[in-house]
C-alpha positions in Angstrom: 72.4 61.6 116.9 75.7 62.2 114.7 74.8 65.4 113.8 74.1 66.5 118.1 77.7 64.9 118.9 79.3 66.8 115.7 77.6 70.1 116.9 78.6 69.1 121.0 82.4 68.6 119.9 82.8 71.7 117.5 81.2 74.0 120.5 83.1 72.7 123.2 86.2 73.0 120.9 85.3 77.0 120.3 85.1 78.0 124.1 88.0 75.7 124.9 89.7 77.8 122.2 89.0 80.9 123.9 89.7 79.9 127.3 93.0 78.8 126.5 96.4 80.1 128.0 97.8 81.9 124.7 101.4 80.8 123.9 103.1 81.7 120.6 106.5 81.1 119.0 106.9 84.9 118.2 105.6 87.9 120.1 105.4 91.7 119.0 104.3 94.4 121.0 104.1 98.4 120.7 103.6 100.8 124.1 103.9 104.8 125.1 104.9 105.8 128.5 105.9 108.7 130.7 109.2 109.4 132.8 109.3 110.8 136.6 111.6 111.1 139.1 114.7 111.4 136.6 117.8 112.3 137.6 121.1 113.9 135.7 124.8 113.5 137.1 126.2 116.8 138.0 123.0 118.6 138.0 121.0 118.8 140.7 118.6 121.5 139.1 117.2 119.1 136.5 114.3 117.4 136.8 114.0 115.1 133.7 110.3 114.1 132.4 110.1 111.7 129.4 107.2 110.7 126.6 108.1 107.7 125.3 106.9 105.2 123.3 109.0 102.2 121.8 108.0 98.6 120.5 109.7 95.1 120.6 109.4 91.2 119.9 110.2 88.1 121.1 111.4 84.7 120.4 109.4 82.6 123.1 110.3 79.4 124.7 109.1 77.6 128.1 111.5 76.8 130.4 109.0 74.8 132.9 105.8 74.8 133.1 104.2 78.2 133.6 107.4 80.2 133.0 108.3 81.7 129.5 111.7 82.8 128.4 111.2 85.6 125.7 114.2 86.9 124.0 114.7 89.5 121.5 114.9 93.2 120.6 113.5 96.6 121.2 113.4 100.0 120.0 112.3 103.1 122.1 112.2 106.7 120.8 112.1 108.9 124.3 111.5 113.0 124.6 113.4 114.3 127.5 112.2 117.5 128.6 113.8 119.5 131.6 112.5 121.9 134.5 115.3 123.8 134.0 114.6 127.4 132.7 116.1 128.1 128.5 117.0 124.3 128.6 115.8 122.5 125.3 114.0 119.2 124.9 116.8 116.5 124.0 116.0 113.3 121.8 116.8 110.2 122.6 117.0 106.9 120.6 117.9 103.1 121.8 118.2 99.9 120.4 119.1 96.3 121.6 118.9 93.0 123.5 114.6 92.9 125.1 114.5 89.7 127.4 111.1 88.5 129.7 110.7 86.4 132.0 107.1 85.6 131.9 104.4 83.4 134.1 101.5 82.3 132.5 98.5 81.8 134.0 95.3 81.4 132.3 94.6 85.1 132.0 97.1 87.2 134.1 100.8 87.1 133.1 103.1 88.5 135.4 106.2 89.0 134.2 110.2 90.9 135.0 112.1 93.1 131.5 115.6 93.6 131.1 116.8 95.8 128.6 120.5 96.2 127.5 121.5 99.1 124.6 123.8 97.4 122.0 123.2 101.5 120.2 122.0 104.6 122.2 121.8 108.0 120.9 121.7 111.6 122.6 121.0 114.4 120.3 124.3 114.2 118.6 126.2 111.8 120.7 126.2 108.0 120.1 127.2 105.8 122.7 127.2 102.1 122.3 126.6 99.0 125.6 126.0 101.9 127.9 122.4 101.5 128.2 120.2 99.1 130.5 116.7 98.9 131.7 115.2 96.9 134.4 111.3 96.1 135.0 108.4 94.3 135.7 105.0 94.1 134.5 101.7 92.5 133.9 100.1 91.4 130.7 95.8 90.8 130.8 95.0 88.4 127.9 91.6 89.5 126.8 91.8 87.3 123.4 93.7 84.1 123.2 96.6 86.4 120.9 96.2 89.6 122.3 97.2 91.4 125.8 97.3 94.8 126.7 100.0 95.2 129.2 101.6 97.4 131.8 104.7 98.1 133.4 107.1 100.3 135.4 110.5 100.2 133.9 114.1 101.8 135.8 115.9 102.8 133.3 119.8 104.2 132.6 122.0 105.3 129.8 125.6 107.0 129.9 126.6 109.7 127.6 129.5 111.8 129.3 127.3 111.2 132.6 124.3 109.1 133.3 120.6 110.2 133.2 118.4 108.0 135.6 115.1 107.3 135.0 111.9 106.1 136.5 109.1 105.5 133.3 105.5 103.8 133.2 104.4 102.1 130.4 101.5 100.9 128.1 100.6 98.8 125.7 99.4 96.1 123.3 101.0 92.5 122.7 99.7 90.2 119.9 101.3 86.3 119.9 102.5 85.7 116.4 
């Protein structure tokens, strides 16, 4: 009889452990993405499309139940091509402040992004806190650490006039 409630209590505890709302202290993710629907200040021509791909991590915290505060940083490396004829591809690089706001339900975890670029860098130009991003997204949670997630990001920098830009993104999350 000991041995049927040992074996009772250790399988209950492994699919409780799978069906379990994952939460952790520290988050990391990686994604790739594309850009649409850009637009360039003082050039009505251009036509920006990104490929992007970026990663960032989280301190986590819950503020009430079912709603997570993430804060931390990010890094996204972007390829900005135009439609405009002898243009070349620029290169862009940005760094800074990540923060979600995220609700977690047992498998589906909605959630808004802000970004805000404490370093941003245009081919050769480097501008710093002109940068922001704004978002939302979804996270599915197909292990108890692991989501696969995605989102549609607005995005903006200023470097001697702004570049606007709409971007979709994909990618992995694993709970630390």
């Amino acid at each position: 009889m000991k041995n049927i409630f040992k074996v009772l209590i250790i399988t209950v505890g492994i699919v409780l452990s799978f069906n379990v709302n994952s939460f952790a202290l520290v988050d990391a993710a990686g994604w790739g993405g594309i850009g649409f629907d850009g637009k360039v200040e003082g050039n009505s021509d251009a036509d920006p499309k990104t490929a992007q791909y970026g990663a960032k991590a989280h301190y986590n915290t819950t503020l009430i139940p079912l709603l997570e505060l993430g804060l931390g940083g990010y890094y996204q490396y972007t390829k900005i091509k135009y439609d405009i004829k002898g243009s070349d591809d620029l290169i862009r690089k940005s760094a800074g402040l990540d923060v979600n706001l995220i609700l977690s339900f047992p498998v589906i975890h909605p959630y808004g992004r802000a970004t805000y670029a404490l370093w941003d860098k245009l081919e050769n130009d480097t501008e710093k806190f002109k940068a922001y991003g704004l978002g939302a997204g979804i996270e599915i949670a197909f292990f108890p650490f692991l989501r696969v997630f995605g989102e549609y990001m607005y995005d903006y920098t200023d470097h001697d006039g702004y570049i606007k830009m709409n971007s979709v993104n994909f990618g992995v999350k694993a709970d630390i």
